[in-house]
N, CA, C and O of each residue as an XYZ file, in Angstrom:
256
protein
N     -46.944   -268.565    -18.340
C     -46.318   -269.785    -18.763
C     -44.822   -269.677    -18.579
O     -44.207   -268.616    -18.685
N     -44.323   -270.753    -18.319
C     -42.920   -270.938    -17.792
C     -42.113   -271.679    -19.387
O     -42.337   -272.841    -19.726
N     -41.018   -270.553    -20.333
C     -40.664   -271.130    -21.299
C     -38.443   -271.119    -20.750
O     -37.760   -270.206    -20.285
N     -38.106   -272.429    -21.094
C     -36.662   -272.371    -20.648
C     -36.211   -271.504    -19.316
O     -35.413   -270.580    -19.155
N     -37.414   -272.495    -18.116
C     -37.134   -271.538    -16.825
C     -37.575   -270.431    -17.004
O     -38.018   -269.992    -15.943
N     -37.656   -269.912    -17.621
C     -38.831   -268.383    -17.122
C     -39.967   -267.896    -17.165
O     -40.467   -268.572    -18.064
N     -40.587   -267.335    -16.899
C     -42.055   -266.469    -17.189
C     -41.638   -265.909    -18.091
O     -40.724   -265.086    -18.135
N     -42.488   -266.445    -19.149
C     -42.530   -265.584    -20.381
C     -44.281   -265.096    -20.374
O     -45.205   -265.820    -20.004
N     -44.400   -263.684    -20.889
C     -45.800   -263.054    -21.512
C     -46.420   -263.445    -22.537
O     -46.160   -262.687    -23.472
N     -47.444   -264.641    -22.963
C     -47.716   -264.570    -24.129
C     -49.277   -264.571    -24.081
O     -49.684   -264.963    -22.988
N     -50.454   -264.177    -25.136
C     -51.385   -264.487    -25.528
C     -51.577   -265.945    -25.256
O     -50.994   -266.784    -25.942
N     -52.468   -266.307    -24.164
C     -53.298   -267.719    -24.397
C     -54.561   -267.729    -24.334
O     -55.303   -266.769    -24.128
N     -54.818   -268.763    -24.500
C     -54.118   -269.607    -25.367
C     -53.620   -270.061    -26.424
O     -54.628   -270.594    -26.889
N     -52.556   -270.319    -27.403
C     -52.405   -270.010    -28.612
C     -51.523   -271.438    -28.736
O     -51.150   -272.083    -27.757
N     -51.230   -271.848    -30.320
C     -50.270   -272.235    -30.597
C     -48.826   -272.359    -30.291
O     -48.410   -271.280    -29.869
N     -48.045   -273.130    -30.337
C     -46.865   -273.721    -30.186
C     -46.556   -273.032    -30.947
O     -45.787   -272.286    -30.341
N     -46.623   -272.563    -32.385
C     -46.210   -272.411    -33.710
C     -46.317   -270.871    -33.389
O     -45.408   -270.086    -33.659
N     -47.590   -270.477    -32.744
C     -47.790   -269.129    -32.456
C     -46.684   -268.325    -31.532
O     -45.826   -267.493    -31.827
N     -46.960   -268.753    -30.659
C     -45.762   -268.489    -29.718
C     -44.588   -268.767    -30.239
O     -43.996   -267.693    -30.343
N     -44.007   -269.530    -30.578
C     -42.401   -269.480    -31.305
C     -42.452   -268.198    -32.100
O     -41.313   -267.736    -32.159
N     -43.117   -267.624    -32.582
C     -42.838   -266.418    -33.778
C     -43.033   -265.171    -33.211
O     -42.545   -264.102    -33.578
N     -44.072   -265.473    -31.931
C     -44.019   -264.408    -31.321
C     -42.921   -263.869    -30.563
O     -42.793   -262.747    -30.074
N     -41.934   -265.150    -30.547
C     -40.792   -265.177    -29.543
C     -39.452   -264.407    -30.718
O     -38.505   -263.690    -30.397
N     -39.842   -264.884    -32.054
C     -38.586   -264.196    -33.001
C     -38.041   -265.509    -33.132
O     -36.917   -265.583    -33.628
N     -38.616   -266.558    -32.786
C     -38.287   -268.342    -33.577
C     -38.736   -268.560    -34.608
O     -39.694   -267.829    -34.856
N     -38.408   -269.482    -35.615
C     -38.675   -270.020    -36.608
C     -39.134   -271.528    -36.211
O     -38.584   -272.359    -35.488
N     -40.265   -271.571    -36.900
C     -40.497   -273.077    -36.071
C     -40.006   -274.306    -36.623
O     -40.189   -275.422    -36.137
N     -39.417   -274.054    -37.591
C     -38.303   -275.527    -38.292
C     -36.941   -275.431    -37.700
O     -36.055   -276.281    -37.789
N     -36.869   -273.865    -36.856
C     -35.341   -274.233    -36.026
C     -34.716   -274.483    -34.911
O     -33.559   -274.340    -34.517
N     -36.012   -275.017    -34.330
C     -35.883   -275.305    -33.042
C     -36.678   -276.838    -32.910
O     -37.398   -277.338    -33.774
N     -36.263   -277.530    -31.325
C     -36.737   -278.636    -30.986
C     -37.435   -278.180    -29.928
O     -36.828   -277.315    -29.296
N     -39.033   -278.603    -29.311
C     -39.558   -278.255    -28.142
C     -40.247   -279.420    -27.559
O     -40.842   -280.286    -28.202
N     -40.121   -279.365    -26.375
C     -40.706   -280.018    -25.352
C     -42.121   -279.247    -24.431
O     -42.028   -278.321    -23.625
N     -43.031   -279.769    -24.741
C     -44.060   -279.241    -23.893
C     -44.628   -280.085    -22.672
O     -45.022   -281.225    -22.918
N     -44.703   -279.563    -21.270
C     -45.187   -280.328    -20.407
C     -44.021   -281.382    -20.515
O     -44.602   -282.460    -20.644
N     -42.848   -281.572    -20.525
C     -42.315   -282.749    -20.544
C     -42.234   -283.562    -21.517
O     -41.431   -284.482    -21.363
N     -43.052   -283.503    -22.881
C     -43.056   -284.483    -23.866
C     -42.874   -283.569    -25.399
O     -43.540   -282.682    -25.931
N     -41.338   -284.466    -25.841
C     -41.338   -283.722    -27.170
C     -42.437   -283.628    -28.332
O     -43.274   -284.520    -28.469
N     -42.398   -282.704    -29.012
C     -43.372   -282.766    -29.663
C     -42.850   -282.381    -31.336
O     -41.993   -281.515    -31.513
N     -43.496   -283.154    -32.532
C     -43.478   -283.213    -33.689
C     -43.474   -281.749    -34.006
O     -44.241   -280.961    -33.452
N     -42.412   -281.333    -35.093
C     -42.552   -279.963    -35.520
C     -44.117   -280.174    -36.471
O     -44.836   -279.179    -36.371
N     -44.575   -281.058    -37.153
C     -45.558   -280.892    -37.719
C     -47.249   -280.663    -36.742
O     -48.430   -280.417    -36.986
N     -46.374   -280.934    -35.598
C     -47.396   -280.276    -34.088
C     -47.799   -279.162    -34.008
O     -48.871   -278.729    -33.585
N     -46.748   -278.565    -34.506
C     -46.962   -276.852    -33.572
C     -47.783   -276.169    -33.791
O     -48.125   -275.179    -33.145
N     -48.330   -276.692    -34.959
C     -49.695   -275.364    -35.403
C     -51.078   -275.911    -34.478
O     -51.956   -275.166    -34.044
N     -51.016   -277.407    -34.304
C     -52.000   -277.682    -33.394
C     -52.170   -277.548    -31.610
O     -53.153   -277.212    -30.950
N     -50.962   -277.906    -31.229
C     -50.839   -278.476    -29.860
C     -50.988   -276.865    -29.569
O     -50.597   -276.004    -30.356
N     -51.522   -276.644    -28.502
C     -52.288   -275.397    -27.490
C     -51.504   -275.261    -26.669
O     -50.970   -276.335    -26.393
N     -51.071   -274.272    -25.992
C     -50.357   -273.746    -24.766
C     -51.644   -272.856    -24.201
O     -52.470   -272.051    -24.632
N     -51.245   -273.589    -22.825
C     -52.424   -272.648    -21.803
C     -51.507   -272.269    -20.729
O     -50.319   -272.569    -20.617
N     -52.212   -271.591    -19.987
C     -51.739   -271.016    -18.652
C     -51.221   -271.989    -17.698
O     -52.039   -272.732    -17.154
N     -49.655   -272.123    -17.338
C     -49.513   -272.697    -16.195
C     -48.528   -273.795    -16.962
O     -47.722   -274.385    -16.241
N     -48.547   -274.114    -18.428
C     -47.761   -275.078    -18.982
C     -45.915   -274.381    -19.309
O     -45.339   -273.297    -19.401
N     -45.680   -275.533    -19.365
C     -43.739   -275.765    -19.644
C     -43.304   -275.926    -20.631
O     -43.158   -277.088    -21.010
N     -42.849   -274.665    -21.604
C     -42.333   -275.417    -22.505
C     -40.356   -275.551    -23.292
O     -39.832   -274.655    -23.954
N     -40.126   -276.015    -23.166
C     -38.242   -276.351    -23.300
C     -38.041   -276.217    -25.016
O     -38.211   -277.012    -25.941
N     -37.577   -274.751    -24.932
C     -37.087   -274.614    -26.991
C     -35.512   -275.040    -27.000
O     -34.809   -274.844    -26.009
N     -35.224   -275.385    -27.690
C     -33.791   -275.983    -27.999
C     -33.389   -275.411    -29.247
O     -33.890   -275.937    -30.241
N     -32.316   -274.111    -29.494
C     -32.536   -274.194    -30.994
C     -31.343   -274.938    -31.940
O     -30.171   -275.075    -31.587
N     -31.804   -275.291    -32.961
C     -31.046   -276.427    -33.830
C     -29.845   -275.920    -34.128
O     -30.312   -274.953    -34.730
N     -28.385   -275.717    -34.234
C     -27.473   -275.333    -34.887
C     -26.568   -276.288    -35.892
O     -25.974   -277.320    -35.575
N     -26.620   -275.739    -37.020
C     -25.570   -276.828    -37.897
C     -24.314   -276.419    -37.590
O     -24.266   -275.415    -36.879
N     -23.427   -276.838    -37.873
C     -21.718   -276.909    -38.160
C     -21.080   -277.599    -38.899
O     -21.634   -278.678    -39.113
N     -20.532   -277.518    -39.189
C     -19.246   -278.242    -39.681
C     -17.791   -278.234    -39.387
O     -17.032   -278.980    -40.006
């Protein structure tokens, strides 16, 4: 699977939610796009990543 342009190694098929933690993400701190279409953080435990899919993490930063 191709994550922010690269081949990344993960267990599939698994979770959105799965994969973010496997990555060392938190899944309330980031925004992701899978296949092209954003997806609800209350998604991630459902929506599936398989072989061959795209997915775009964005992570959230506050400031002030």
């Amino acid at each position: 699977m191709v994550a922010n342009g690269q081949e990344v190694r993960a267990e599939l098929p698994c979770s959105i939610e799965r994969f973010l933690l496997a990555q060392h993400l938190l899944p309330r701190s980031v925004v992701v796009e899978h296949n092209g279409l954003a997806v609800a953080p209350s998604e991630f435990s459902r929506r599936q990543v398989q072989a061959g899919d795209r997915l775009e993490i964005i992570k959230i930063v506050a400031g002030g």
